[in-house]
PDB file of N, CA, C and O in Angstrom, chain B, residues numbered from 101:
ATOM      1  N   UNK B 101       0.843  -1.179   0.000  1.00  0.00           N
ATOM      2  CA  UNK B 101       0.000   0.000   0.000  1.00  0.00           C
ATOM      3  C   UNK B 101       0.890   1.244   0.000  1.00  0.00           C
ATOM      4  O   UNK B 101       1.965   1.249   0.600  1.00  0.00           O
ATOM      5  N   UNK B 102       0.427   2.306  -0.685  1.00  0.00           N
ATOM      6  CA  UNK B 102       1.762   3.418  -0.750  1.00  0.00           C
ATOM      7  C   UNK B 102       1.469   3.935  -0.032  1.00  0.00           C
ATOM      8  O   UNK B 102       0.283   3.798   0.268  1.00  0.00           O
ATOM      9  N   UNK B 103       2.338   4.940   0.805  1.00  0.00           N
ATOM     10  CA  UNK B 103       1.833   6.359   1.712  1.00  0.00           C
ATOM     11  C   UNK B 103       1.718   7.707   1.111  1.00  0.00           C
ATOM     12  O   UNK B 103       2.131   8.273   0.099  1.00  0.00           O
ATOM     13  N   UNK B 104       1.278   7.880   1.734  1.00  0.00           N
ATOM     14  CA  UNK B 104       0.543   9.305   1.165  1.00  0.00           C
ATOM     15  C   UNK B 104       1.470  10.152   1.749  1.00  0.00           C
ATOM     16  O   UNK B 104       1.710   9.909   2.932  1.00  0.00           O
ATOM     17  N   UNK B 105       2.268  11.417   1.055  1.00  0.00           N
ATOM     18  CA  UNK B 105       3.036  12.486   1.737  1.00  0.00           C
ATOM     19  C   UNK B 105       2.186  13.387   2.555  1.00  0.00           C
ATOM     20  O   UNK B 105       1.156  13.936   2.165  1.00  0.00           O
ATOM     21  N   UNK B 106       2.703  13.478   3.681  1.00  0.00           N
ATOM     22  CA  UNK B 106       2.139  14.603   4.695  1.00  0.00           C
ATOM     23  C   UNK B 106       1.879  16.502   3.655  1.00  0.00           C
ATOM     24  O   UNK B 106       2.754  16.889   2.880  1.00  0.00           O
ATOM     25  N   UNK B 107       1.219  16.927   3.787  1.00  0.00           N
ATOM     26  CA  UNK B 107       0.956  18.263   3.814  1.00  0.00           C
ATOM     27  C   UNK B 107       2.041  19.001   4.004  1.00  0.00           C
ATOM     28  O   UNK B 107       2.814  18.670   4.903  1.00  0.00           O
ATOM     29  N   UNK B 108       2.263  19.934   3.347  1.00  0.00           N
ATOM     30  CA  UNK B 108       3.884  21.098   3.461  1.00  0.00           C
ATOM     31  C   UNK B 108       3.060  21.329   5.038  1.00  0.00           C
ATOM     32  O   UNK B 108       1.896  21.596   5.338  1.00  0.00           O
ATOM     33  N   UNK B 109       4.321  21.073   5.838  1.00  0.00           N
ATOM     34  CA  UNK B 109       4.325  22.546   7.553  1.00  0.00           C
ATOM     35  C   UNK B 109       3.939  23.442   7.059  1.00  0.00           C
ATOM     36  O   UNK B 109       4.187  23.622   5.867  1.00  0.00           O
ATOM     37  N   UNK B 110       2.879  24.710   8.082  1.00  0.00           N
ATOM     38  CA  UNK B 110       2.840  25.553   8.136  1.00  0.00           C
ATOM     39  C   UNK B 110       3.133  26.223   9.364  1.00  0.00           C
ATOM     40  O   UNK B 110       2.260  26.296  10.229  1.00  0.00           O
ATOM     41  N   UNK B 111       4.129  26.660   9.515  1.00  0.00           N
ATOM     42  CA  UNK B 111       4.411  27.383  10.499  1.00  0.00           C
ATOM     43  C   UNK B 111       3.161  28.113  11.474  1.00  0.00           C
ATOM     44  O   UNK B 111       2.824  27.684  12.578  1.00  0.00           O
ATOM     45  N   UNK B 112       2.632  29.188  10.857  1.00  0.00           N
ATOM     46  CA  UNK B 112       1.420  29.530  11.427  1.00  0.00           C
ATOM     47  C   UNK B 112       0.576  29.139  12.274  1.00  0.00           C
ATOM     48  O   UNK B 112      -0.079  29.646  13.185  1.00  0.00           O
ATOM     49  N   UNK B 113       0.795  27.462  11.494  1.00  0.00           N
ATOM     50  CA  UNK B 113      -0.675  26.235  12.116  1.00  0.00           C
ATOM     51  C   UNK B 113      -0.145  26.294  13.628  1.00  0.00           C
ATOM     52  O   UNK B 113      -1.066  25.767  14.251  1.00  0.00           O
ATOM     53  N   UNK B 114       0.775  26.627  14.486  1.00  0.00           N
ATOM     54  CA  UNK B 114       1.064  26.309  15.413  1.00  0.00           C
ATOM     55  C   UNK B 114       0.449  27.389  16.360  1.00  0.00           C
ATOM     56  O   UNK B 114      -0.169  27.077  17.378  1.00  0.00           O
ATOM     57  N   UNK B 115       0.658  28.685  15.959  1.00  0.00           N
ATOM     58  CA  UNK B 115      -0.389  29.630  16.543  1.00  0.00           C
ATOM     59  C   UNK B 115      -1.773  29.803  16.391  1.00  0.00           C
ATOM     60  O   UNK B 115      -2.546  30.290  17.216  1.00  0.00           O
ATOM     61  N   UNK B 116      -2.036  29.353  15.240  1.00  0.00           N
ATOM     62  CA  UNK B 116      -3.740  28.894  14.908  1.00  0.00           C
ATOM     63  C   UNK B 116      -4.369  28.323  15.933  1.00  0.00           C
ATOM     64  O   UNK B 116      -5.438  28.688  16.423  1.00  0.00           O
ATOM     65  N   UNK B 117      -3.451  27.089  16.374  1.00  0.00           N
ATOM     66  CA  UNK B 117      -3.741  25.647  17.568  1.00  0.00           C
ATOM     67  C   UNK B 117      -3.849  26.440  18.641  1.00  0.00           C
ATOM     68  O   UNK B 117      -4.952  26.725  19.108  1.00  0.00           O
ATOM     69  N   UNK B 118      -2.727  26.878  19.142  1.00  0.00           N
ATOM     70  CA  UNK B 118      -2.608  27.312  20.572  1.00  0.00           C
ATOM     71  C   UNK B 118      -3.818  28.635  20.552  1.00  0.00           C
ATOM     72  O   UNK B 118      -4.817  28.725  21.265  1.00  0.00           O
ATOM     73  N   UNK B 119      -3.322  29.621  19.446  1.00  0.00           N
ATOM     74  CA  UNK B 119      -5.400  30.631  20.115  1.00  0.00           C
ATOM     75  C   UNK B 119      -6.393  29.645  19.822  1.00  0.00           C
ATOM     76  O   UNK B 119      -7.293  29.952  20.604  1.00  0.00           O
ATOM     77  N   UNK B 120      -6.768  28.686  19.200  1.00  0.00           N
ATOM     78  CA  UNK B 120      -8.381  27.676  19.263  1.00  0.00           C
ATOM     79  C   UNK B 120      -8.096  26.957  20.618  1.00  0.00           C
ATOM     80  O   UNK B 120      -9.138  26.581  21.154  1.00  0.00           O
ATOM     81  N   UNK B 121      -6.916  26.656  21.341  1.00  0.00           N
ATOM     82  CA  UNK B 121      -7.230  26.384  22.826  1.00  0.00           C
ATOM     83  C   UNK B 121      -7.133  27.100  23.891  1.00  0.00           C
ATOM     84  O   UNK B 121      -7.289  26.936  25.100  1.00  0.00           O
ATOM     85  N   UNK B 122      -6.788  28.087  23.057  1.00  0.00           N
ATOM     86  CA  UNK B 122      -6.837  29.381  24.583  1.00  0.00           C
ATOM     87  C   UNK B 122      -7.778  29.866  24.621  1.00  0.00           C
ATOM     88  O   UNK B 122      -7.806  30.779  25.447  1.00  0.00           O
ATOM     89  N   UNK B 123      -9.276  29.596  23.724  1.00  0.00           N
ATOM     90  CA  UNK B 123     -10.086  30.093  23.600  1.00  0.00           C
ATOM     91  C   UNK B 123     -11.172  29.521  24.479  1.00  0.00           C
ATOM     92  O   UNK B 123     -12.259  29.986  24.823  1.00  0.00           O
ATOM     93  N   UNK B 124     -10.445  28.149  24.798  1.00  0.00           N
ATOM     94  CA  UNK B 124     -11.323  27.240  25.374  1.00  0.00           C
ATOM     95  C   UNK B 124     -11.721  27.852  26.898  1.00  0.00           C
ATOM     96  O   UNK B 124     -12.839  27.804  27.410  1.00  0.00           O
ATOM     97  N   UNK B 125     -10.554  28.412  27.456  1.00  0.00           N
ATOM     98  CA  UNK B 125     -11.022  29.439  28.659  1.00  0.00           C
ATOM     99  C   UNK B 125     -11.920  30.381  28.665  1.00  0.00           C
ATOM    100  O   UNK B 125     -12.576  30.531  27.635  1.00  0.00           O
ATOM    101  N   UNK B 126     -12.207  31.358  29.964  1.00  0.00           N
ATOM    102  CA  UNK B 126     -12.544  32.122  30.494  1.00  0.00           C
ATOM    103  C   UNK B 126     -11.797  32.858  30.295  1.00  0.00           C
ATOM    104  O   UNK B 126     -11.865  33.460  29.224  1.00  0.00           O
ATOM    105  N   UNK B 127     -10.877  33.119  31.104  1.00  0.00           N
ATOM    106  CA  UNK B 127      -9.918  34.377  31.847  1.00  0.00           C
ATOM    107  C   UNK B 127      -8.989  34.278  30.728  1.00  0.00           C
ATOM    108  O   UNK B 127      -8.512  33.245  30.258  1.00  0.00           O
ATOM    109  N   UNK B 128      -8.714  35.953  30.218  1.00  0.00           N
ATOM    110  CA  UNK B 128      -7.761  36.222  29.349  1.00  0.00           C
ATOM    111  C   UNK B 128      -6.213  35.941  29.440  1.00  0.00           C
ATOM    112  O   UNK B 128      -5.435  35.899  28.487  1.00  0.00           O
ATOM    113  N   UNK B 129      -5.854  35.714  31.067  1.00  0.00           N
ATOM    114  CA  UNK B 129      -4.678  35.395  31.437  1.00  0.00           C
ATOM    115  C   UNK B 129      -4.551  34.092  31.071  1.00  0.00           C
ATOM    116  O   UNK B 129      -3.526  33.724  30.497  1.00  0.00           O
ATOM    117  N   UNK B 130      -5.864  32.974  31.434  1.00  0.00           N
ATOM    118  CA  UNK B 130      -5.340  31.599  31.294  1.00  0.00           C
ATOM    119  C   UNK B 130      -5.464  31.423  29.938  1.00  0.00           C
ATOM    120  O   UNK B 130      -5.126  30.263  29.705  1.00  0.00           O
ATOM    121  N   UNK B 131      -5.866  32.148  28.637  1.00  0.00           N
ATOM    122  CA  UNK B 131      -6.134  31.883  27.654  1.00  0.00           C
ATOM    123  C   UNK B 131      -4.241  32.368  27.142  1.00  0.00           C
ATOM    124  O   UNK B 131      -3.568  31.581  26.475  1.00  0.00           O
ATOM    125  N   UNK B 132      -3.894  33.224  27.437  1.00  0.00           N
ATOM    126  CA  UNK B 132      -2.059  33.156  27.618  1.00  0.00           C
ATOM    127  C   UNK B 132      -1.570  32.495  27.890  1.00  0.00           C
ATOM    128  O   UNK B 132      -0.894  31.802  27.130  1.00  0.00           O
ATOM    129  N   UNK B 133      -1.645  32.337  29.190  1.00  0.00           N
ATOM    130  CA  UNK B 133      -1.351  30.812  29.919  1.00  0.00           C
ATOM    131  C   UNK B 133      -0.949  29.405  28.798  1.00  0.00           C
ATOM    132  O   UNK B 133       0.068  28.778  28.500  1.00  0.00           O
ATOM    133  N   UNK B 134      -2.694  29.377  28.354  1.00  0.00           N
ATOM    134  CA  UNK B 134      -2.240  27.976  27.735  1.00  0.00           C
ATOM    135  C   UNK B 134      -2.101  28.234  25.827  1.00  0.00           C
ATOM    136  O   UNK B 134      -1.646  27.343  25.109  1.00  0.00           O
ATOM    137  N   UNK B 135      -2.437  29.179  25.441  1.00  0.00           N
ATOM    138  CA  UNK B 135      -1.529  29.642  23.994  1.00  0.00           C
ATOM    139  C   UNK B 135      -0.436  29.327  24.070  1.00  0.00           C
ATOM    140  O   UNK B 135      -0.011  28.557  23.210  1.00  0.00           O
ATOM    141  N   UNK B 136       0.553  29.848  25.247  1.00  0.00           N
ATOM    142  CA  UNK B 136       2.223  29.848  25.283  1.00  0.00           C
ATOM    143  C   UNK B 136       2.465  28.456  25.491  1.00  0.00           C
ATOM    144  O   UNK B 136       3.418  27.990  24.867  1.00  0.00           O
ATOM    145  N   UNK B 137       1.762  27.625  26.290  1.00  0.00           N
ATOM    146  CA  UNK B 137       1.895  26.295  26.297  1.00  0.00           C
ATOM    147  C   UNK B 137       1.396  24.795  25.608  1.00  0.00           C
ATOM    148  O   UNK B 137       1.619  23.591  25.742  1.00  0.00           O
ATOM    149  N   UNK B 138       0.811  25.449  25.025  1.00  0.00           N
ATOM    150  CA  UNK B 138       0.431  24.575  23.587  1.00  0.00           C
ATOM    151  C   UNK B 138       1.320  24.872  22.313  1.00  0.00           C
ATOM    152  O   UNK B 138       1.822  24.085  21.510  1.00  0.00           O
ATOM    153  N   UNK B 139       1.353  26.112  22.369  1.00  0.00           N
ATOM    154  CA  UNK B 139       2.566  26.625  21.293  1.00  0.00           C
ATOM    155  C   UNK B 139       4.071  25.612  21.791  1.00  0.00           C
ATOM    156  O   UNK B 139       4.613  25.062  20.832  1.00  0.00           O
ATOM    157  N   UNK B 140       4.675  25.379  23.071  1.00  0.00           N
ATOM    158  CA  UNK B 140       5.876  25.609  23.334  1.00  0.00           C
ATOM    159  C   UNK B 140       5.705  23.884  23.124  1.00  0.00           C
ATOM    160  O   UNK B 140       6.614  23.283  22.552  1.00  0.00           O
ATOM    161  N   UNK B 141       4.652  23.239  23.554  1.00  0.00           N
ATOM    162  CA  UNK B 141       4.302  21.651  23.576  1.00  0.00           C
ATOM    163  C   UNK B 141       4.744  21.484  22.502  1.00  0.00           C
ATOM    164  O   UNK B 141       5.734  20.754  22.436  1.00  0.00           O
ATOM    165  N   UNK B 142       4.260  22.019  21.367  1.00  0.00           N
ATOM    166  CA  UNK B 142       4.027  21.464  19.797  1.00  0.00           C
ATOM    167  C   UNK B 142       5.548  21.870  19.276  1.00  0.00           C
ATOM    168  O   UNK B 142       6.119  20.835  18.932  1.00  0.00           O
ATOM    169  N   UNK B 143       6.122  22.663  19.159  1.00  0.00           N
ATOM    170  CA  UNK B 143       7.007  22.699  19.027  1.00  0.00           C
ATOM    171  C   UNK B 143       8.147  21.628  19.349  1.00  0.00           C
ATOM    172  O   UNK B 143       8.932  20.976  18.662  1.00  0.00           O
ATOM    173  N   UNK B 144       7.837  21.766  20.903  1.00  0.00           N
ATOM    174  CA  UNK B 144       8.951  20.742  21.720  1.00  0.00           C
ATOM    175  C   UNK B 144       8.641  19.523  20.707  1.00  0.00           C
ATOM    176  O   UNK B 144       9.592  19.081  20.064  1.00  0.00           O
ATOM    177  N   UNK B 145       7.322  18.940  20.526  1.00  0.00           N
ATOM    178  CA  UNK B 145       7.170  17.565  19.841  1.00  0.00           C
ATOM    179  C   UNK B 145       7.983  17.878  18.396  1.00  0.00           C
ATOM    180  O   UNK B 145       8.494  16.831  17.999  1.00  0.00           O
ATOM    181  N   UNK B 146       8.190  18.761  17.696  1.00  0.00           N
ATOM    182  CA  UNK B 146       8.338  18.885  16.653  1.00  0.00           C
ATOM    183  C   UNK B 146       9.559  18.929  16.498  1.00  0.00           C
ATOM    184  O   UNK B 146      10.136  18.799  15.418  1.00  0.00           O
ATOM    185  N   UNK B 147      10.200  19.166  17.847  1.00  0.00           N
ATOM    186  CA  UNK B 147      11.630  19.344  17.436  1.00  0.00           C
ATOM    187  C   UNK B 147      12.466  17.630  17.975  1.00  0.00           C
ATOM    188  O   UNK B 147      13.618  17.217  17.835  1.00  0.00           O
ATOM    189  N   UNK B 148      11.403  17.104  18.514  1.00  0.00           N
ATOM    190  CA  UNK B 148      11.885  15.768  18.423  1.00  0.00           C
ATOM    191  C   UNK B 148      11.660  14.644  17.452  1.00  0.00           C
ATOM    192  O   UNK B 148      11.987  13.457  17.449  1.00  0.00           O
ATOM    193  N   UNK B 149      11.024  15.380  16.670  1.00  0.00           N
ATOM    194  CA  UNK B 149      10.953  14.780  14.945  1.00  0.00           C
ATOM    195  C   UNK B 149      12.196  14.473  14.166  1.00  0.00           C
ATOM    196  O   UNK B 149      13.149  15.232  13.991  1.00  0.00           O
ATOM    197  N   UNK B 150      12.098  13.674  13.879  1.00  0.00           N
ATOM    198  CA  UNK B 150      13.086  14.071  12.376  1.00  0.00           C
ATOM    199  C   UNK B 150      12.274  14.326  11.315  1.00  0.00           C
ATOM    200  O   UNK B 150      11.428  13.539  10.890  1.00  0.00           O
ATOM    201  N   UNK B 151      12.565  15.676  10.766  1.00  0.00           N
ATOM    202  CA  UNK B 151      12.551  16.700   9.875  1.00  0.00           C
ATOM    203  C   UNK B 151      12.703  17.718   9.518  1.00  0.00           C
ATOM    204  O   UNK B 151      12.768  18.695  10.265  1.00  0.00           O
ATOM    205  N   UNK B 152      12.800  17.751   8.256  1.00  0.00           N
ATOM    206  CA  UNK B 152      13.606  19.231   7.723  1.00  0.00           C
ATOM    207  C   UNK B 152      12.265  20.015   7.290  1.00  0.00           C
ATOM    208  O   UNK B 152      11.163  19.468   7.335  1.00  0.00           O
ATOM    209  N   UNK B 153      12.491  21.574   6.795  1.00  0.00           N
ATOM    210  CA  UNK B 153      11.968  22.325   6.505  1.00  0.00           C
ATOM    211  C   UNK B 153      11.146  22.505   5.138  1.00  0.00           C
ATOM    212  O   UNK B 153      11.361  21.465   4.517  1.00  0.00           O
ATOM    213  N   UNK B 154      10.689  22.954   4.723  1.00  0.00           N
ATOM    214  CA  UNK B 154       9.769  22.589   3.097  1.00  0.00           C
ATOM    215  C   UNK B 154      10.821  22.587   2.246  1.00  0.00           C
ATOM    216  O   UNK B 154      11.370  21.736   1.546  1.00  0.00           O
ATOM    217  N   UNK B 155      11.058  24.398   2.597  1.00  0.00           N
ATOM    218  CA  UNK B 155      12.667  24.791   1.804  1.00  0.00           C
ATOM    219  C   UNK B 155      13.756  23.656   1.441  1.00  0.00           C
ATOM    220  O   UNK B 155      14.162  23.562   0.282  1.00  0.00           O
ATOM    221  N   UNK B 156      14.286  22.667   2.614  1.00  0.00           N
ATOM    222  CA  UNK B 156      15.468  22.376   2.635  1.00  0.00           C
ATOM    223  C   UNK B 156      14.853  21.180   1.704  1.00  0.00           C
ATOM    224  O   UNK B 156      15.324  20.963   0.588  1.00  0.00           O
ATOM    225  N   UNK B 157      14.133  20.674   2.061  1.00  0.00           N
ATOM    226  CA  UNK B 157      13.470  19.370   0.850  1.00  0.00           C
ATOM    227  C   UNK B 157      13.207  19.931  -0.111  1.00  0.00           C
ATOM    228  O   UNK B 157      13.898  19.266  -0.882  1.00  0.00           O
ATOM    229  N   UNK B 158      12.590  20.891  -0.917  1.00  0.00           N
ATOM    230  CA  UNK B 158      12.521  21.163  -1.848  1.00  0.00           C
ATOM    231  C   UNK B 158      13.956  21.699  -2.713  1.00  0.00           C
ATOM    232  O   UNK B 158      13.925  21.791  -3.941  1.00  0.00           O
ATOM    233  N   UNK B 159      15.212  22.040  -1.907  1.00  0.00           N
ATOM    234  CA  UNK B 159      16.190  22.323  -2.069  1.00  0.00           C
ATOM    235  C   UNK B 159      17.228  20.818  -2.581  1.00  0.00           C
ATOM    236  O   UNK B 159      17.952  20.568  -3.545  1.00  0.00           O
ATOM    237  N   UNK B 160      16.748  19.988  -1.187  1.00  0.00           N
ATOM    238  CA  UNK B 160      17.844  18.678  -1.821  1.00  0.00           C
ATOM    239  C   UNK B 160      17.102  17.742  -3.065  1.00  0.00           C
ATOM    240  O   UNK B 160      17.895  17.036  -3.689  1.00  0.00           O
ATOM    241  N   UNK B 161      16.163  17.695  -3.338  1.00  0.00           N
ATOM    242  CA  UNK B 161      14.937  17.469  -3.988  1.00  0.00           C
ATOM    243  C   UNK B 161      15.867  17.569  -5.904  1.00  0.00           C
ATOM    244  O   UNK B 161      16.089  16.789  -6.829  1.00  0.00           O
ATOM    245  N   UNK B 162      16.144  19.204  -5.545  1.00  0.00           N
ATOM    246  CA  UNK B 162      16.184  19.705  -6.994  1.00  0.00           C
ATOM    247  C   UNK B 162      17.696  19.121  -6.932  1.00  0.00           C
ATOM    248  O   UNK B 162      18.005  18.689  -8.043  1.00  0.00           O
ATOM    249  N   UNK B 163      18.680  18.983  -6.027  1.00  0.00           N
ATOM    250  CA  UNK B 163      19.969  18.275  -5.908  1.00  0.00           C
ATOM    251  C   UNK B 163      20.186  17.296  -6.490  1.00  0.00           C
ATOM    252  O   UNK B 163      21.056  17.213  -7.356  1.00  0.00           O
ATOM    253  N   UNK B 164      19.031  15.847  -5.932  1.00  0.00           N
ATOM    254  CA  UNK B 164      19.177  14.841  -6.549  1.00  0.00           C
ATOM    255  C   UNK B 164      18.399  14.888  -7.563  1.00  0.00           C
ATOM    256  O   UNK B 164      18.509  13.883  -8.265  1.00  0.00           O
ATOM    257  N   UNK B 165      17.620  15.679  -7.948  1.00  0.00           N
ATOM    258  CA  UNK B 165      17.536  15.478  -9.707  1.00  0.00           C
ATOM    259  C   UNK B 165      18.638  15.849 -10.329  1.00  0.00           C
ATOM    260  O   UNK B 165      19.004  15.018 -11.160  1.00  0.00           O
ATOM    261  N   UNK B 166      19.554  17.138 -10.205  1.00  0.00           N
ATOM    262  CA  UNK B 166      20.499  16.966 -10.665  1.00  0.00           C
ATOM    263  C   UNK B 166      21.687  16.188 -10.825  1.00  0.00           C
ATOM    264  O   UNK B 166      22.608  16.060 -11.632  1.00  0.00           O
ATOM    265  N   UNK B 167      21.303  15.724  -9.744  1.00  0.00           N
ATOM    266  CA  UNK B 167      22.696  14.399  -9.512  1.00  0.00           C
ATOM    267  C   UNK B 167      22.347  13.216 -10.868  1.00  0.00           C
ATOM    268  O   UNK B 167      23.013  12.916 -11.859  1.00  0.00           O
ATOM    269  N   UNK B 168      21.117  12.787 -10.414  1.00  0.00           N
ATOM    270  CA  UNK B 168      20.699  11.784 -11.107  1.00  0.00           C
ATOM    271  C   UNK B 168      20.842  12.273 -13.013  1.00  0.00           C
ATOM    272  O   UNK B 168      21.379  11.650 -13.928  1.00  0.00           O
ATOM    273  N   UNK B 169      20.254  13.353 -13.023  1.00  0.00           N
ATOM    274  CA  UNK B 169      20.674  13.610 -14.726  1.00  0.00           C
ATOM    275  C   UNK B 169      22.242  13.074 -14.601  1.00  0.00           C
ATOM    276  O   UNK B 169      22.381  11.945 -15.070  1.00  0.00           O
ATOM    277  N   UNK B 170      23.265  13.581 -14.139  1.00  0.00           N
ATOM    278  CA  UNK B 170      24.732  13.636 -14.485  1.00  0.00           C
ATOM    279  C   UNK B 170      24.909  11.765 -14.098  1.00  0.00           C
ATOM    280  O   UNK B 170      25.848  11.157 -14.611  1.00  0.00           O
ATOM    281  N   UNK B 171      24.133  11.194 -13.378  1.00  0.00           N
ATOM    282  CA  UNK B 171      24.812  10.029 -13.436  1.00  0.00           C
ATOM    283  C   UNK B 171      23.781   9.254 -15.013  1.00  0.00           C
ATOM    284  O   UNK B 171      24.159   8.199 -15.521  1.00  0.00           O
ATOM    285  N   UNK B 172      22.897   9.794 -15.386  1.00  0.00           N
ATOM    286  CA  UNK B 172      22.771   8.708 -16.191  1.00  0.00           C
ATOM    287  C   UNK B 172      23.200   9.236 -17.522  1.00  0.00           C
ATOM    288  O   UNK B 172      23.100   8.672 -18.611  1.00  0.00           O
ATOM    289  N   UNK B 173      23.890  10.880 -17.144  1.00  0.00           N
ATOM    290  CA  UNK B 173      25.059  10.646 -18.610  1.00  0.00           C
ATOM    291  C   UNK B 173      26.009  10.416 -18.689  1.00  0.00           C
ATOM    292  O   UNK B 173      26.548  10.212 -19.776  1.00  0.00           O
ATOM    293  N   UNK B 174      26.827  10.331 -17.144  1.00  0.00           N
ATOM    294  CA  UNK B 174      27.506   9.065 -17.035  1.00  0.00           C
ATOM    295  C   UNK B 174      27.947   7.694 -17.158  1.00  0.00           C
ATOM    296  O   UNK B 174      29.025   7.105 -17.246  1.00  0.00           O
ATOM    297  N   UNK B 175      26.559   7.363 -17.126  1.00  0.00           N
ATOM    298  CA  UNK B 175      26.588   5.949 -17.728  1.00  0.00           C
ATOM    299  C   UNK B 175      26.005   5.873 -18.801  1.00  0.00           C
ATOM    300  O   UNK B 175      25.714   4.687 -18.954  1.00  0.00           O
ATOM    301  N   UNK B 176      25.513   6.720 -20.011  1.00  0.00           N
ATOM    302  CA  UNK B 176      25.382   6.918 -21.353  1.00  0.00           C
ATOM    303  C   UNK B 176      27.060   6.400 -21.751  1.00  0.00           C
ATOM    304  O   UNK B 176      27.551   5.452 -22.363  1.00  0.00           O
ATOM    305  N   UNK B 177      27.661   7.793 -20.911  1.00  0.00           N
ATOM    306  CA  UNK B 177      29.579   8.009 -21.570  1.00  0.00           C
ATOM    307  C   UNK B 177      30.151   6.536 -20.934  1.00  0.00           C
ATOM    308  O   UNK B 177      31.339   6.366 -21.204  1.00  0.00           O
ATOM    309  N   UNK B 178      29.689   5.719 -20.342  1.00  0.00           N
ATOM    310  CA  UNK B 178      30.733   4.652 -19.676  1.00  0.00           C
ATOM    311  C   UNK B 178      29.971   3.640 -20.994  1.00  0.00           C
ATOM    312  O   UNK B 178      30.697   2.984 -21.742  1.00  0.00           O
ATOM    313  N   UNK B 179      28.597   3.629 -21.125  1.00  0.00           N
ATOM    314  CA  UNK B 179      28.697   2.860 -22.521  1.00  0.00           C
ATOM    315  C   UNK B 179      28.620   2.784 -23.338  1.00  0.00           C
ATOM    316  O   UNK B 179      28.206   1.776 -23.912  1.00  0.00           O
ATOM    317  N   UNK B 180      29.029   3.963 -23.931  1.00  0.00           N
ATOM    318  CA  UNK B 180      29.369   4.370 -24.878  1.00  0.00           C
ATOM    319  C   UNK B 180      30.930   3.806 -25.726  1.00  0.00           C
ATOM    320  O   UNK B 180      31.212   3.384 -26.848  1.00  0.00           O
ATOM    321  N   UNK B 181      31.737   4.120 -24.330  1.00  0.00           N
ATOM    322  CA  UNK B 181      33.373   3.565 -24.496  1.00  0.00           C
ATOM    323  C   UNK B 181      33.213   2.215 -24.293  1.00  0.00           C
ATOM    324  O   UNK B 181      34.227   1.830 -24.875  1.00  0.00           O
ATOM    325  N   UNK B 182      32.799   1.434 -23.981  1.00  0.00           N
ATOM    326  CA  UNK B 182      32.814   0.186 -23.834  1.00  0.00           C
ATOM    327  C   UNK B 182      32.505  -0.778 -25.279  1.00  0.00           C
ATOM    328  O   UNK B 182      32.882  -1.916 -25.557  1.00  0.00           O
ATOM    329  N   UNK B 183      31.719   0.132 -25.990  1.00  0.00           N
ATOM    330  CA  UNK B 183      31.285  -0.531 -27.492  1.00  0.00           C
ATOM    331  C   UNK B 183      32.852  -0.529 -28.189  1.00  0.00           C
ATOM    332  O   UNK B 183      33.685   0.371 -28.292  1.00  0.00           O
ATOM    333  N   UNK B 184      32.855  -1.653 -28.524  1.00  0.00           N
ATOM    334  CA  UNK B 184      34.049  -1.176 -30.144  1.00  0.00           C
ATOM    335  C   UNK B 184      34.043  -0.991 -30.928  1.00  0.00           C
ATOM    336  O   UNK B 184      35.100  -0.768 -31.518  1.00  0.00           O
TER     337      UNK B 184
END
């Protein structure tokens, strides 16, 4: 069964989260309260991820396409010389 790629990060989404649960309060303080700590949660989880940034994948992305062109005219030129 294949997997499906996750959705590009949005940075944003992380403050989106934390005001829809600070909203869940009363008191404007605890709605701070737990913004800063839903924000700092999600993060913390995120930084115990492994993963990179949209940028940096879309960056090594265009790398190994380039790599890959040069190796398969590489091996065009390796058999090329090999014919007699």
């Amino acid at each position: 069964m294949a997997r499906l790629p996750f959705p590009p990060f949005k940075p944003e989404l992380l403050s989106e989260l934390a005001e829809q649960a600070s909203k869940l309060l009363p008191s404007e303080k605890s709605r701070d309260e737990i913004q800063r700590s839903v924000q700092l949660l999600v993060q913390s989880a995120l930084s115990k991820l492994d993963v990179v940034s949209r940028e940096e994948f879309d960056a090594q992305t265009a790398v190994l396409h380039k790599t890959r062109a040069k190796l398969e005219a590489l091996e065009k030129a390796v058999e090329q010389l090999q014919q007699p």
